[in-house]
NULOKOL-529714 format. One record per residue (C-alpha): residue number from 1; residue in one letter; x, y, z. Coordinates in nm, 3 decimals. Last residue first. Layout:
// NULOKOL-529714
(atom NUM,'A',(X,Y,Z))
...
// end
This chain:
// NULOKOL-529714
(atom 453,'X',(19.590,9.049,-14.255))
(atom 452,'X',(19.676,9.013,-13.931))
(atom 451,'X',(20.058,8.891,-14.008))
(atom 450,'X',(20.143,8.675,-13.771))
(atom 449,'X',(20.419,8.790,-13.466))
(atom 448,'X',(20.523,8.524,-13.306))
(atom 447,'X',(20.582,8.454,-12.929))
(atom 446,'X',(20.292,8.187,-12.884))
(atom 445,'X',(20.061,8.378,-13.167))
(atom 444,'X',(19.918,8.662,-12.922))
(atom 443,'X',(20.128,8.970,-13.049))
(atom 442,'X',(19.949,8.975,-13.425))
(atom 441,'X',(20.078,9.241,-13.633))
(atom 440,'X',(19.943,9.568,-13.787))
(atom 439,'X',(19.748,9.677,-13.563))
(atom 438,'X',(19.370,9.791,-13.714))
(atom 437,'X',(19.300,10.189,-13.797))
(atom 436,'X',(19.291,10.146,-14.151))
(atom 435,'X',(19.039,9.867,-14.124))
(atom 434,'X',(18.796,10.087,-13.947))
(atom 433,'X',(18.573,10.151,-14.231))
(atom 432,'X',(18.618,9.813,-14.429))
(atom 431,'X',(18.570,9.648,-14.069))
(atom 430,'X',(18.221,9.868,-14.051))
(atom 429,'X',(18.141,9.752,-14.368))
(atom 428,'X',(18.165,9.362,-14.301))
(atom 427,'X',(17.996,9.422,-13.976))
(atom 426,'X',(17.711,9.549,-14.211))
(atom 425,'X',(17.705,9.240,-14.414))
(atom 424,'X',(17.714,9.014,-14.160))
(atom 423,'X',(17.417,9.211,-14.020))
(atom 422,'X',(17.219,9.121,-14.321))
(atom 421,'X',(17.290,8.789,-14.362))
(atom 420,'X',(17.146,8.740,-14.001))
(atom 419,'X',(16.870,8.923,-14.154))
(atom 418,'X',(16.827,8.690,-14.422))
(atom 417,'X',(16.857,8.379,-14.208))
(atom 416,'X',(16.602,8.528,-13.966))
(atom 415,'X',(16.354,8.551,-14.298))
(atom 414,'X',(16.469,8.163,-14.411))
(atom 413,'X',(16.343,8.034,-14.066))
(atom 412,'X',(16.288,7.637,-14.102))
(atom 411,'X',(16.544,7.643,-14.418))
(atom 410,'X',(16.809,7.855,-14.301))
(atom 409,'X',(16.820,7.699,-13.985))
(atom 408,'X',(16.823,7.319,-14.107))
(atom 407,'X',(17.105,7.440,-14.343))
(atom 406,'X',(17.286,7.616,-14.069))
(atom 405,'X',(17.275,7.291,-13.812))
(atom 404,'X',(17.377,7.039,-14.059))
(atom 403,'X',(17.669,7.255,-14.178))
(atom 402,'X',(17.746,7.327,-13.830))
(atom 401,'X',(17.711,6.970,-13.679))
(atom 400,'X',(17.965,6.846,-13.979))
(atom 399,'X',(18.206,7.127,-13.867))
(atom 398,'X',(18.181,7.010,-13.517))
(atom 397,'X',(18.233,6.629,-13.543))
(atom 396,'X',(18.543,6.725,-13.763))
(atom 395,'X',(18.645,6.954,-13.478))
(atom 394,'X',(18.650,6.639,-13.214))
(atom 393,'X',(18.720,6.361,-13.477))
(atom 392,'X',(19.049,6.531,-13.558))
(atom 391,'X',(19.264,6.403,-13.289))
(atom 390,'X',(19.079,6.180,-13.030))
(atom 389,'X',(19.089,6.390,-12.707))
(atom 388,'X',(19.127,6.781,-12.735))
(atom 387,'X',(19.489,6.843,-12.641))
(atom 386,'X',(19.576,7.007,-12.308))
(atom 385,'X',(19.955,7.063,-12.226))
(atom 384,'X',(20.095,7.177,-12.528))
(atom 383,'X',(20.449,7.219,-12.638))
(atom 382,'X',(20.336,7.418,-12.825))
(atom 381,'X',(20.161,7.724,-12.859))
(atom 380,'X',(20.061,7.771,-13.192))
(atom 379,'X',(20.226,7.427,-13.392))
(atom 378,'X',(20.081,7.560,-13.705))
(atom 377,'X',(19.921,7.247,-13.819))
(atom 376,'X',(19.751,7.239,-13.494))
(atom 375,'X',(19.680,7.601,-13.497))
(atom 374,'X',(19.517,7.550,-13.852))
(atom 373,'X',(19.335,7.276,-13.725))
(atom 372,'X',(19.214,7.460,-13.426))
(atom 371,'X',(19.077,7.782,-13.651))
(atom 370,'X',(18.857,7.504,-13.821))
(atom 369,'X',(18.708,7.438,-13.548))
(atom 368,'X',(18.639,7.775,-13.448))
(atom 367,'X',(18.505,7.823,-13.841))
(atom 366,'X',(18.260,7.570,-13.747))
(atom 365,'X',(18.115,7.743,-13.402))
(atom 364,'X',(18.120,8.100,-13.563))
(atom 363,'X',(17.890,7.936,-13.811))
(atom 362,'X',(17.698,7.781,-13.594))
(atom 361,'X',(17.629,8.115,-13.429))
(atom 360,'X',(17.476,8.334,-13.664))
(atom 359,'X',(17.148,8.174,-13.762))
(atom 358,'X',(17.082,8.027,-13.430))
(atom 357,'X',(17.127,8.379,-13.182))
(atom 356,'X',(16.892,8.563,-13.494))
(atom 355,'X',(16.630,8.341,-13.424))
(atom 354,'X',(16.629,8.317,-13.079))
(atom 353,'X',(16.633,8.691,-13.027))
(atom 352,'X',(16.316,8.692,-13.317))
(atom 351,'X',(16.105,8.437,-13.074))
(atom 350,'X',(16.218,8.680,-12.751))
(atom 349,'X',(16.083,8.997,-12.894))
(atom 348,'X',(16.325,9.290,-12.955))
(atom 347,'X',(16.291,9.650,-12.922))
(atom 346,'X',(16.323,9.628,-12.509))
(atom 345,'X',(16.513,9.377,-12.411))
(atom 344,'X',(16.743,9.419,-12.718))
(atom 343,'X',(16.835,9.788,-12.590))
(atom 342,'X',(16.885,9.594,-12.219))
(atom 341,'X',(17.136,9.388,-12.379))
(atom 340,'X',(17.330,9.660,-12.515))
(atom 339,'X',(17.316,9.870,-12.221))
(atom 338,'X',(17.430,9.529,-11.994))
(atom 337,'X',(17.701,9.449,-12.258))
(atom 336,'X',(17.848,9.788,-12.232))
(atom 335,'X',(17.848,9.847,-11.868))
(atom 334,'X',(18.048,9.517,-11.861))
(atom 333,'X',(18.304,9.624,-12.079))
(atom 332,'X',(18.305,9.964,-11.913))
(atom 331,'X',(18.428,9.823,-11.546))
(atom 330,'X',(18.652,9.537,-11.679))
(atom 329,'X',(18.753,9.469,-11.324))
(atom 328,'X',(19.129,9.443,-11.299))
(atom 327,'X',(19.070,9.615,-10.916))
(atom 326,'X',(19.188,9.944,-11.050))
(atom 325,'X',(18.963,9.971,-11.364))
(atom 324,'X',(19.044,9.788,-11.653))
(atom 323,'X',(19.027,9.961,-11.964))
(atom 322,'X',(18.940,9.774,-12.306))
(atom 321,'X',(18.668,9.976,-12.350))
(atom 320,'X',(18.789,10.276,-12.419))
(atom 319,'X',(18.937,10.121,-12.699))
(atom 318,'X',(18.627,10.048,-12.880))
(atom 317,'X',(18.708,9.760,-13.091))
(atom 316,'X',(18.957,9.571,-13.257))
(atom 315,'X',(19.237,9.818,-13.122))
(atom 314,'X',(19.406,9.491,-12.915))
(atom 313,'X',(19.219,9.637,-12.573))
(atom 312,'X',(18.910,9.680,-12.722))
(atom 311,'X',(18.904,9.301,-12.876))
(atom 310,'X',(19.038,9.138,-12.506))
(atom 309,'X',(18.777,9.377,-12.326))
(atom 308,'X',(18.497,9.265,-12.530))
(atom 307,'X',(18.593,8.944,-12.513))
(atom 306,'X',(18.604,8.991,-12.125))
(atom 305,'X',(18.299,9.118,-12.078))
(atom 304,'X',(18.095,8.847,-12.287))
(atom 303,'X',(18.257,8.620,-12.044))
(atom 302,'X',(18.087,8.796,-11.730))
(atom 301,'X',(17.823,8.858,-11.932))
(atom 300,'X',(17.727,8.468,-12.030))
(atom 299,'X',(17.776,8.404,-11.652))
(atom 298,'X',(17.538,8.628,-11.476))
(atom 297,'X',(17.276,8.583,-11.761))
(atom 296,'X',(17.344,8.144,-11.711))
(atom 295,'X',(17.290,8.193,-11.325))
(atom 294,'X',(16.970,8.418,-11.342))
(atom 293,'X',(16.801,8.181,-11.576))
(atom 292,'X',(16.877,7.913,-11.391))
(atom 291,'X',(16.744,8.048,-11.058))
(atom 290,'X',(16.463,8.214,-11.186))
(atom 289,'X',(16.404,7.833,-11.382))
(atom 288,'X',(16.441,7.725,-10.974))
(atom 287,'X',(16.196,7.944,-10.859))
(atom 286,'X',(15.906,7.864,-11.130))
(atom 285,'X',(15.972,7.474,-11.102))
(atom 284,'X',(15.917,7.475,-10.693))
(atom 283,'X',(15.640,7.752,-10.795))
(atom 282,'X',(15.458,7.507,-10.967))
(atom 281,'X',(15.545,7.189,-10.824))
(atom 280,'X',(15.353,7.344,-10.513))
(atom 279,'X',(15.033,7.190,-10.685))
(atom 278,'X',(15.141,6.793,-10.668))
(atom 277,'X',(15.488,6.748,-10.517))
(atom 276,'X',(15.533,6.360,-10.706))
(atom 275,'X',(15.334,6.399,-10.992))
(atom 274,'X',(15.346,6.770,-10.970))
(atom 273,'X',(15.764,6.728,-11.106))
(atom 272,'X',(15.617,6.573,-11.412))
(atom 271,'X',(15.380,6.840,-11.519))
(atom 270,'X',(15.677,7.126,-11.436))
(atom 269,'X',(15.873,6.941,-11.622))
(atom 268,'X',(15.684,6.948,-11.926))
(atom 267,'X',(15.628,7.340,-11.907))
(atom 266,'X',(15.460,7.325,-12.318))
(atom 265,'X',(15.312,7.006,-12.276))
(atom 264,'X',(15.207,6.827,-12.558))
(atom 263,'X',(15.483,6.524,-12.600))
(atom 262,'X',(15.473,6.502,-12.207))
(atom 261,'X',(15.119,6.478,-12.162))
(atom 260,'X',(15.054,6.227,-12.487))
(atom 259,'X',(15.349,5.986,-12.407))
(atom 258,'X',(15.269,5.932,-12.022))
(atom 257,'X',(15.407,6.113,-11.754))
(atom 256,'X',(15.632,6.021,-11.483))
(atom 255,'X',(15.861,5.804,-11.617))
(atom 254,'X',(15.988,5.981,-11.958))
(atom 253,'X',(15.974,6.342,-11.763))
(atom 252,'X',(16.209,6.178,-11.476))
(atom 251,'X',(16.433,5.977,-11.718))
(atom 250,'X',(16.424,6.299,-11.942))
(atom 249,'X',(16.542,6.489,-11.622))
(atom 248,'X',(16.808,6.240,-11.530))
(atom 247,'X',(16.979,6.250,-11.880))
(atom 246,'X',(16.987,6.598,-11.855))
(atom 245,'X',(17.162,6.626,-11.503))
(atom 244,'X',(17.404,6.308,-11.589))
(atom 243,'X',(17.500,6.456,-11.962))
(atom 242,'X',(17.550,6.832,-11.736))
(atom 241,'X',(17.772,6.663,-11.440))
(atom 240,'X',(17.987,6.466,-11.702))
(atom 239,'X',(18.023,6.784,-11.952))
(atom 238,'X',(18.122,7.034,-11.670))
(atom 237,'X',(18.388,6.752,-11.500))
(atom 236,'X',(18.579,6.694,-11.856))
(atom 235,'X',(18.522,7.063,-11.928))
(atom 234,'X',(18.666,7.236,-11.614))
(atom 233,'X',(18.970,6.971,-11.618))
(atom 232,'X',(19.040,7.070,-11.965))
(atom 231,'X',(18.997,7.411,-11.901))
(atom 230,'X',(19.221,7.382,-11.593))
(atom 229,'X',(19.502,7.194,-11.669))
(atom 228,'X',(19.604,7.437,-12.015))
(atom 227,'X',(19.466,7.753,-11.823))
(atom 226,'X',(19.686,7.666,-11.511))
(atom 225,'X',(19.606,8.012,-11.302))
(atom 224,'X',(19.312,8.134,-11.513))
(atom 223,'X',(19.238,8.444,-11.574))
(atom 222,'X',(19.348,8.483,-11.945))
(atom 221,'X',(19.128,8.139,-12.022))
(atom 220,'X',(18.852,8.334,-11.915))
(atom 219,'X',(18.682,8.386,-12.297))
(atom 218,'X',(18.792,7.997,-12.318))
(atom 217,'X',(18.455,7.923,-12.075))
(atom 216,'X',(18.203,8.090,-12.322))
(atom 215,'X',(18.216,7.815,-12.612))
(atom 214,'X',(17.995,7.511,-12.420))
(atom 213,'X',(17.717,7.801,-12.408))
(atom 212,'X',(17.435,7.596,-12.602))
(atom 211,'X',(17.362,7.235,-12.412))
(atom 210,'X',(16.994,7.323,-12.428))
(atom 209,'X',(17.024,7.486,-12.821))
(atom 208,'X',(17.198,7.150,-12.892))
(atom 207,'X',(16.885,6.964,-12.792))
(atom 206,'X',(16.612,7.226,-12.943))
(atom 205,'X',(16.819,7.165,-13.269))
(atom 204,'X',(16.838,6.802,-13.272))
(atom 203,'X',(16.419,6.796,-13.225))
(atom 202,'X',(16.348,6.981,-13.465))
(atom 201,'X',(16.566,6.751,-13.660))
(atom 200,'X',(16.354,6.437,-13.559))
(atom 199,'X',(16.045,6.618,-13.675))
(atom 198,'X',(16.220,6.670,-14.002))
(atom 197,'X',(16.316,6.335,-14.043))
(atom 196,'X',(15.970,6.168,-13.923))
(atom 195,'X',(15.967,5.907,-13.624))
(atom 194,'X',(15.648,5.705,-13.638))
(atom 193,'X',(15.363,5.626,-13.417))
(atom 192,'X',(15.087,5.402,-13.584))
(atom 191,'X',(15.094,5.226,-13.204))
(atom 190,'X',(15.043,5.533,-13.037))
(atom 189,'X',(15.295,5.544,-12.729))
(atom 188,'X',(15.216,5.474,-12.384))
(atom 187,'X',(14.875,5.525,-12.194))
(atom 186,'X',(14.765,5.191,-12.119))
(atom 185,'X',(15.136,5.186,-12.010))
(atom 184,'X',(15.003,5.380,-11.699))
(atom 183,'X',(15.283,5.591,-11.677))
(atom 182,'X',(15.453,5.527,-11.329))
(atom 181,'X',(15.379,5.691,-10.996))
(atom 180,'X',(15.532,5.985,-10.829))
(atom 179,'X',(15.681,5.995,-10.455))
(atom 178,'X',(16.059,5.868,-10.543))
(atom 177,'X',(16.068,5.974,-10.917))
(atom 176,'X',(15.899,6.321,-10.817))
(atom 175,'X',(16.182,6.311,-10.511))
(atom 174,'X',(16.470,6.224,-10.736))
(atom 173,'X',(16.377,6.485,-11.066))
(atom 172,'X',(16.341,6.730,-10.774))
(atom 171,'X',(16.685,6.650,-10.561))
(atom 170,'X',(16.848,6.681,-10.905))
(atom 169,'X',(16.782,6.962,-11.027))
(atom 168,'X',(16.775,7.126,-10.697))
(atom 167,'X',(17.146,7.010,-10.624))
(atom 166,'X',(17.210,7.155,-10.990))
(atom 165,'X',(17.093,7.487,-10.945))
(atom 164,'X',(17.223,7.533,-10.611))
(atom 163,'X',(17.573,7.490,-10.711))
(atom 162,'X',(17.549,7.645,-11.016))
(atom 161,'X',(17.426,7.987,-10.814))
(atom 160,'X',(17.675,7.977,-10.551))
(atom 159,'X',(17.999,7.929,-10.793))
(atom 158,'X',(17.864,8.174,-11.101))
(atom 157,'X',(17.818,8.429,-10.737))
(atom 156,'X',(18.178,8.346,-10.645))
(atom 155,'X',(18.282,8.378,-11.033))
(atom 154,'X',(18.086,8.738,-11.033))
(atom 153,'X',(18.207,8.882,-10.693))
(atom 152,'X',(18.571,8.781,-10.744))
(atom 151,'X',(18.667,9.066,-10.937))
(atom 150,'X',(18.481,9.305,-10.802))
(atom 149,'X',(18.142,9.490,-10.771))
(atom 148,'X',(18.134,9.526,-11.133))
(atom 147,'X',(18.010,9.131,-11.202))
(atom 146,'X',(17.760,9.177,-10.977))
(atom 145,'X',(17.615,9.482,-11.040))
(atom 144,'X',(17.607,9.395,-11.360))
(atom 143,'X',(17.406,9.044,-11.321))
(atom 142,'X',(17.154,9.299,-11.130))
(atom 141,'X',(17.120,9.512,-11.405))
(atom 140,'X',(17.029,9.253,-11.670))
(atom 139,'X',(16.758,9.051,-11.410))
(atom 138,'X',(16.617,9.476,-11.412))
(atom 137,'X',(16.611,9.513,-11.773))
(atom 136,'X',(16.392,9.136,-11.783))
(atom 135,'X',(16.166,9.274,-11.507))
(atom 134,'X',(16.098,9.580,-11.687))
(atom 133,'X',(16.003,9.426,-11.974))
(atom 132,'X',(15.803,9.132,-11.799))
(atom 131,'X',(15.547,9.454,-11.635))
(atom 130,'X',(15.238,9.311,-11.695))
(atom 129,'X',(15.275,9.098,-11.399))
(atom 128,'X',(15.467,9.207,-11.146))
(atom 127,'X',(15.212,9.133,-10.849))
(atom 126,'X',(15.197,8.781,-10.925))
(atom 125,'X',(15.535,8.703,-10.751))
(atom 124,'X',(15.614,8.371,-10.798))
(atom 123,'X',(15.454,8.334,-11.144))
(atom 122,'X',(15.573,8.649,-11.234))
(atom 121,'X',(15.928,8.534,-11.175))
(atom 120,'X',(15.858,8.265,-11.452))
(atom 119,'X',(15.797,8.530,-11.730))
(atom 118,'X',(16.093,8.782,-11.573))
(atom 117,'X',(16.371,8.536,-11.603))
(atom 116,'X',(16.237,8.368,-11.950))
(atom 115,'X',(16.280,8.762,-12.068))
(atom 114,'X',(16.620,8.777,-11.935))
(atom 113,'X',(16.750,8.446,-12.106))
(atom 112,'X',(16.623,8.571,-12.464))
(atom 111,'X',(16.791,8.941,-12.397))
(atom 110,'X',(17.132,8.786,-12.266))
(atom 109,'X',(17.107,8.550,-12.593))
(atom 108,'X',(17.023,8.855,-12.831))
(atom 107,'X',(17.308,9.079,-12.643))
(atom 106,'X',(17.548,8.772,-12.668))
(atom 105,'X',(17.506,8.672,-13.025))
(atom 104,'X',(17.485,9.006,-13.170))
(atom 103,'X',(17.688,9.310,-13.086))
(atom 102,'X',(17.973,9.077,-12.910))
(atom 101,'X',(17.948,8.813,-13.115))
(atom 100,'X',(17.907,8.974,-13.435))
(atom 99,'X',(18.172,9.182,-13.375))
(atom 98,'X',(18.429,8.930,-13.263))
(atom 97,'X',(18.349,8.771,-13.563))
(atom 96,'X',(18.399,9.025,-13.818))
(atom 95,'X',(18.693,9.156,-13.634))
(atom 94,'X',(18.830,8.792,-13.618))
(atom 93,'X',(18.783,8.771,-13.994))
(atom 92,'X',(18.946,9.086,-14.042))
(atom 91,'X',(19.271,9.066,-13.857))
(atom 90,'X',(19.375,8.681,-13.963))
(atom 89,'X',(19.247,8.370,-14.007))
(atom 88,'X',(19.419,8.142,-13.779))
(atom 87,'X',(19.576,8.427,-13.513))
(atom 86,'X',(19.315,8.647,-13.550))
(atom 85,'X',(19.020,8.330,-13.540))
(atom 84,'X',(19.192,8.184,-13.237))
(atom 83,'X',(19.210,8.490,-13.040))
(atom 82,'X',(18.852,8.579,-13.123))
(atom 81,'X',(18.735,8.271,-13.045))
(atom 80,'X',(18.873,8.311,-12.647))
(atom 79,'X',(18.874,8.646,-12.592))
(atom 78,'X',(19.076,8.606,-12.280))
(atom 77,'X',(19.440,8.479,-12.281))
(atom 76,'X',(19.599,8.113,-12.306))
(atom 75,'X',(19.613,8.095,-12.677))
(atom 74,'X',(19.764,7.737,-12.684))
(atom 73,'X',(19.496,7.641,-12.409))
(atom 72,'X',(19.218,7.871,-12.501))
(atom 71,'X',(19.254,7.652,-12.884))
(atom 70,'X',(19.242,7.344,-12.672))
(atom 69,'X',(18.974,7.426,-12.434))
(atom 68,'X',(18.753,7.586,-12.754))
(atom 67,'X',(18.813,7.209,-12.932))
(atom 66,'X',(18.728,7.068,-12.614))
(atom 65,'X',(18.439,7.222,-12.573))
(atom 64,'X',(18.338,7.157,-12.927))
(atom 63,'X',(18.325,6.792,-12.894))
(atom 62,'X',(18.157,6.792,-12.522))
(atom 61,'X',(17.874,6.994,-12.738))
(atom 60,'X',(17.830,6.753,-12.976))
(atom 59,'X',(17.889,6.462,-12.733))
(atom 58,'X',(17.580,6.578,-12.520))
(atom 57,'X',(17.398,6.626,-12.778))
(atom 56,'X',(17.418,6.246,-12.938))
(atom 55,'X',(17.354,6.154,-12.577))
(atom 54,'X',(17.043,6.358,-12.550))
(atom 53,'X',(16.931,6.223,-12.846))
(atom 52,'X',(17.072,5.858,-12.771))
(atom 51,'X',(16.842,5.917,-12.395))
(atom 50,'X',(16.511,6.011,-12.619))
(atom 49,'X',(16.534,5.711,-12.915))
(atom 48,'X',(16.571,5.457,-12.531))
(atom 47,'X',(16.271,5.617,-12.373))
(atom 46,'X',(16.061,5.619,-12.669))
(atom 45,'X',(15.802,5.834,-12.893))
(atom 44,'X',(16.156,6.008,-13.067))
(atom 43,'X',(16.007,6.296,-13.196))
(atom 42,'X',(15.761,6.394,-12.925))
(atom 41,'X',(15.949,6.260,-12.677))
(atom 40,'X',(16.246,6.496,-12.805))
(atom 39,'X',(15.986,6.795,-12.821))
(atom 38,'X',(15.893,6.753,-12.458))
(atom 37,'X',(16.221,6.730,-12.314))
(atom 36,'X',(16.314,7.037,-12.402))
(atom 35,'X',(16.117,7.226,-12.225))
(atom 34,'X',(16.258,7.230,-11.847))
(atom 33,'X',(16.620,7.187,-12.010))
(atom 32,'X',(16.601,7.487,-12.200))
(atom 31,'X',(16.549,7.709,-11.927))
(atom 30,'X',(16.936,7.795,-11.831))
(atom 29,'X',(17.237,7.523,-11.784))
(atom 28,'X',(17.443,7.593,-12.025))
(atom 27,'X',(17.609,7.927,-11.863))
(atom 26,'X',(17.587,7.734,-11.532))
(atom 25,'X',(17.783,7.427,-11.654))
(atom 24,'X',(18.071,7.647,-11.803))
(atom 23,'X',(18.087,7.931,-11.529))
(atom 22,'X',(18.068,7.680,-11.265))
(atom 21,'X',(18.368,7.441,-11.435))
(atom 20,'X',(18.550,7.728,-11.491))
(atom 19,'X',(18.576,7.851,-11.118))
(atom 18,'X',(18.638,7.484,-11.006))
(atom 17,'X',(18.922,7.493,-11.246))
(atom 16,'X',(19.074,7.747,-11.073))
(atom 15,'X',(19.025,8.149,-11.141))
(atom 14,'X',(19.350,8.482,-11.017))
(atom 13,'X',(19.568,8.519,-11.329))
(atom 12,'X',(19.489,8.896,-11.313))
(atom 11,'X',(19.360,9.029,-11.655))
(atom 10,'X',(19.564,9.238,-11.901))
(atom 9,'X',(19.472,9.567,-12.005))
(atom 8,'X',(19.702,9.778,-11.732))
(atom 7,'X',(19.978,9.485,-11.802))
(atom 6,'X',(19.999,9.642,-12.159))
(atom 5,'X',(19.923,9.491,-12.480))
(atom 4,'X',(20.108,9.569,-12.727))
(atom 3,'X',(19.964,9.624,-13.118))
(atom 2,'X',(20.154,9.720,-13.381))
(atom 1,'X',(20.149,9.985,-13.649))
// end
């Protein structure tokens, strides 16, 4: 049998770049940034070692946006991945993967972001402490409620939310810098300091996990007017603003505070923000991680929505859920996520969420790549009007990451490796189970239908 998609299923064309660009740098930008720091002074023990981390990041992540802005270019619909992977690799690797993203990336990410939510709201309001759990379900229900009350409600909100985020980023890492005072260089880096491999690696992975989310914004690329001008756009202007945020934190950290407080400190941005604001720093910090924390949960599920949607809608998942309700809001998609999320909230703790989120999703990461190369040599979509800069070096760059990534994994957490295994496994089942049921042909190939395998 084959699959059509009907206009009922298909998203309105209705985003600008401007809308991608807040969904992509306010996805990334969550809590990681106000901890990170600290382990990369640790392992680097210098200004100049810190900024080529970050740097080295940064292009990691700008590489695999623009492979994901190519691939949502020549498969301009939402699902992003998933497209890529059916049309690449055929029906049952993108039913693998679309499962495993939708049942376990996202939920375990959502989950992780909505517990730092609710540990830094108690700060600002004491009074809820003891009850994190509910706090976290609650963060999860009020991202739903906006992304259900229409379709413009959760991009406006992504828009309002990024927006404040990074003016208060960056009007705190200026004013502590302004009104703080210098390290003492009495009180600088050991002199029998030395930068160890694995220490350095730690260090890698708590830098990619801060720029993590650079893959949501193609899961839009159906909504978009221009999808080919405005992902690109969207990612050229997302990566520049986030490299400039991050870099300007671990200038701020790196100046403020001297090589034992920062490489110790477990809120190191809080510490160098009370240089220059003294004891309100903490609740100036506290609010703004709410901030962040809210911002990346309200824009991981609105793009988590719409892969579920796009997979539901094609008879790779639920089909109920790939219903859009009158005002092209993906009503049950979104219900969905927020149920599944709040089931992780409350079974799950926050160190075995981050685990399982690693394990899986460098994988999904290289075999994206990979998916672009076989569109390339495919011709998918052309003529073309976004191509990711430099040829090959931008997937190459993110295969290598992957493998280097999912070895280090495996070996710092082999248990969360196993289980990650584990739930492979069982996707694998379920597609054995509902392979019979699967369309037959591929409509989303650029006019062609590809065998799905």
């Amino acid at each position: 049998m084959t699959s059509n998609i009907s206009t009922e299923n298909s998203q309105r064309r209705q985003l600008n770049w401007i809308d991608a660009a807040a969904i992509f740098v306010g996805i990334i930008i969550g809590s990681g940034i106000f901890v990170a720091p600290a382990q990369v002074i640790a392992a680097t023990g210098s200004m100049g070692l810190a900024i080529s981390f970050w740097a080295v990041g940064g292009w990691i992540a700008a590489c695999g946006a623009f492979c994901y802005a190519e691939c949502g270019a020549r498969l301009p619909r939402d699902g992003g991945f998933f497209n890529a992977f059916r049309v690449a690799f055929g029906g049952g690797p993108a039913f693998v993967g679309g499962w495993t993203v939708a049942l376990v990336i996202y939920p375990a990410a959502h989950a992780a972001i909505a517990y730092i939510f609710a540990g830094y709201l108690t700060e600002l309001l004491p009074a809820v402490s003891g009850h994190e759990t509910a706090m976290a379900v609650m963060a999860v229900a009020v991202v739903t409620v906006l992304n259900i009350a229409g379709l413009r409600s959760g991009p406006n909100a992504q828009r309002i939310m990024t927006a404040l985020k990074i003016i208060a980023l960056a009007l705190l890492c200026s004013a502590a810098l302004l009104g703080g005072q210098k390290t003492d260089p009495d009180t600088g880096i050991p002199a029998d300091f030395t930068m160890g491999l694995s220490t350095a690696f730690a260090a890698l992975i708590v830098v990619l996990w801060t720029y993590d989310g650079w893959a949501d914004i193609t899961m839009i690329a159906g909504e978009l007017k221009d999808p080919a001008r405005d992902l690109g756009r969207a990612v050229w202007v997302g990566c520049s603003v986030l490299i400039l945020v991050y870099l300007l934190v671990q200038f701020s950290i790196s100046s403020l505070l001297s090589f034992d407080q920062a490489s110790t400190s477990d809120r190191v941005f809080a510490d160098a923000v009370s240089v220059g604001f003294g004891a309100n720093a903490a609740k100036l910090v506290a609010s703004l991680i709410v901030l962040c924390a809210l911002g990346s949960l309200n824009g991981s599920v609105l793009v988590c929505s719409r892969l579920i949607q796009t997979m539901s809608a094609d008879g790779f998942f639920f089909s109920a859920l790939g219903k859009l309700d009158g005002r092209g809001v993906p009503l049950r998609a979104v219900i969905m996520i927020a149920v599944a999320t709040a089931a992780y909230v409350v079974t799950a703790s926050f160190d075995f969420l981050l685990g399982l989120f690693s394990v899986v999703i460098w994988i999904i990461y290289a075999l994206s790549a990979i998916a672009l190369l076989i569109l390339r040599r495919r011709r998918v979509g052309e003529p073309v009007r976004f191509h990711a800069p430099l040829g090959v070096v931008p997937p190459v760059t993110v295969i290598m990451a992957s493998m280097i990534m999912t070895a280090g994994t495996i070996m710092d957490a082999p248990l969360r490796a196993l289980i990650g295994a584990g739930m492979l496994v069982l996707i694998v089942i379920i597609y054995r189970m509902w392979r019979p049921y699967l369309p037959d042909s591929n409509p989303i190939s650029g006019g062609q239908d590809v065998p799905s395998g």
